[in-house]
C-alpha positions as CSV (number, residue, x, y, z in Angstrom):
1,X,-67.4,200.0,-64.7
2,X,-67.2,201.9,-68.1
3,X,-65.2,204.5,-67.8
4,X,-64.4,206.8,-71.7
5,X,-62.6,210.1,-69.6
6,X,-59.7,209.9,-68.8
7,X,-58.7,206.7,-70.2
8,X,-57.5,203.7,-67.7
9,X,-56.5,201.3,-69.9
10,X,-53.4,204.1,-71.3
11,X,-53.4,205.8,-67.5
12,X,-52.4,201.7,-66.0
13,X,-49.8,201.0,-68.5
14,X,-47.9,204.2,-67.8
15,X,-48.3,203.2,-64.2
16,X,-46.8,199.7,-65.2
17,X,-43.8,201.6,-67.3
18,X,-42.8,203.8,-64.6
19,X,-42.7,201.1,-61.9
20,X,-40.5,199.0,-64.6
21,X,-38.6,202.2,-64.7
22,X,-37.6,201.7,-61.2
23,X,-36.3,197.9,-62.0
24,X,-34.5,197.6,-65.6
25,X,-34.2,200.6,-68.0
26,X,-34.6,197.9,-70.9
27,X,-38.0,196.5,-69.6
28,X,-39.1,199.9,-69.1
29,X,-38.8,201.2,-72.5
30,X,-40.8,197.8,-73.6
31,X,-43.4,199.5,-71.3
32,X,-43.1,203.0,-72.8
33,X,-43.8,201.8,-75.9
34,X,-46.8,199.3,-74.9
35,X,-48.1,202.1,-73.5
36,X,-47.7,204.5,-76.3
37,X,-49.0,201.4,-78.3
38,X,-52.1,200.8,-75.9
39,X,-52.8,204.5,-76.7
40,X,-52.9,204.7,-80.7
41,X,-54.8,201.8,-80.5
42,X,-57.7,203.1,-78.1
43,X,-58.1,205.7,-80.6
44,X,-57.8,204.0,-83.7
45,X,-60.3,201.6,-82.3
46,X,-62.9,204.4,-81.3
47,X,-62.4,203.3,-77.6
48,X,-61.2,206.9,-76.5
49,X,-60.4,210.5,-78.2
50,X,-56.4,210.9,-78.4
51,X,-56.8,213.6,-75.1
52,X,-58.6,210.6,-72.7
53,X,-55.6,208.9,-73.2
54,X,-52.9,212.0,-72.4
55,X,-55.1,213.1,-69.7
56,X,-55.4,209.1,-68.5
57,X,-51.3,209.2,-68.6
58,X,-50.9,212.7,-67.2
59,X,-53.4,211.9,-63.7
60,X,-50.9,208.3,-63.9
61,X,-47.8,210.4,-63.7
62,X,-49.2,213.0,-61.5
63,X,-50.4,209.7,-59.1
64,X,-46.9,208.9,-59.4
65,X,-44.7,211.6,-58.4
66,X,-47.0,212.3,-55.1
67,X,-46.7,209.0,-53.9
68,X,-43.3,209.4,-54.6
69,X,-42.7,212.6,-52.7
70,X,-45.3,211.2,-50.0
71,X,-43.5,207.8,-49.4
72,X,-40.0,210.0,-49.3
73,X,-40.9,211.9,-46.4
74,X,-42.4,208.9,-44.1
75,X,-39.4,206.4,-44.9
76,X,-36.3,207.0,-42.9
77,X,-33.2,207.1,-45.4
78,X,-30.5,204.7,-45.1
């Protein structure tokens, strides 16, 4: 489907970043930046306004850290 607000294309690549984040600190700043890139050029292309891509990135991040905190207390520790 369509979707203008917020913004998956930005909200998947910061998904993709922080997962790299979690395997090589080099590959994940080539992710920060794609995504920051992926960003500019949804609005510089009229795809999104600038805030469907921060609030696309935000609902990623947020998506993130509860699946993180989630996960945390069902897996035993070692």
């Amino acid at each position: 489907g369509v979707s203008a607000m917020p913004s998956l294309h930005v909200a998947s690549a910061v998904l993709l970043a922080l997962a790299c984040g979690r395997l090589n600190r080099r590959l994940a700043t080539v992710m920060w930046a794609n995504a920051a890139l992926i960003w500019l050029g949804s609005v510089h292309l009229a795809w999104h306004y600038a805030i469907d891509g921060v609030l696309g990135g935000a609902i990623a991040l947020a998506a993130w850290k509860t699946a993180d905190v989630a996960l945390a207390e069902r897996l035993p520790t070692r």
